[in-house]
Wavefront OBJ file of the C-alpha trace (Angstrom):
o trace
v 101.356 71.327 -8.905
v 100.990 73.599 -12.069
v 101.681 76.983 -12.005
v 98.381 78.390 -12.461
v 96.966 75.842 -9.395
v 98.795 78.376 -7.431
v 97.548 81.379 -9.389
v 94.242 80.455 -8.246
v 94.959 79.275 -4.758
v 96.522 83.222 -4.402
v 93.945 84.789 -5.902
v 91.694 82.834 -3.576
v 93.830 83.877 -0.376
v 94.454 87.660 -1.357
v 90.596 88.153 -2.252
v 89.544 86.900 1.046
v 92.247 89.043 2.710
v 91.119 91.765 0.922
v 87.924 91.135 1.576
v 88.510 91.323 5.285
v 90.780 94.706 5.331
v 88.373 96.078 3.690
v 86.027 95.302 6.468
v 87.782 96.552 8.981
v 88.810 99.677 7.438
v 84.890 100.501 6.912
v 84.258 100.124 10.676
v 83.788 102.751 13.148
v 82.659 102.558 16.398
v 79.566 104.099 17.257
v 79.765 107.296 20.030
v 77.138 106.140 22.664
v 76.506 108.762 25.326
v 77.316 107.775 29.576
v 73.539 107.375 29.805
v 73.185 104.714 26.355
v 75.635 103.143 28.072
v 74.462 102.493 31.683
v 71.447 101.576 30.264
v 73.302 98.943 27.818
v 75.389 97.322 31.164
v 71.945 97.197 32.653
v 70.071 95.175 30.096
v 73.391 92.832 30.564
v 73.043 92.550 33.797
v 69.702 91.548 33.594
v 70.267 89.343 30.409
v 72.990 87.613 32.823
v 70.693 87.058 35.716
v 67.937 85.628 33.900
v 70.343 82.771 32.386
v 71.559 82.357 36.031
v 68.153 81.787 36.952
v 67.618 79.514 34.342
v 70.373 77.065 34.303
l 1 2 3 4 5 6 7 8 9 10 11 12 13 14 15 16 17 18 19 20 21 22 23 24 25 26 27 28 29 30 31 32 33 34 35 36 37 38 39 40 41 42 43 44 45 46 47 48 49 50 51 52 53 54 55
């Protein structure tokens, strides 16, 4: 293949790599308290139990 077939193919690679550290160097996590998330675990739960009951 030519040369600059592979110039593109790496500029192609290292921009999506890029792309994705940069990603996960923006996130964070987000502090939830104990009560956000009991209250998360409980929708779950319930989210769970009404596909049980469904299937």
């Amino acid at each position: 293949m030519p040369w600059y077939i592979w110039l593109v193919i790496f500029i192609a690679l290292g921009s999506i790599v890029g792309s994705l550290l940069m990603l996960r160097s923006g996130a964070r996590k987000i502090p939830l308290t104990a009560e956000q998330k009991q209250r998360i675990a409980q929708r779950n739960a319930e989210a769970d139990a009404e596909d049980a009951r469904n299937r």
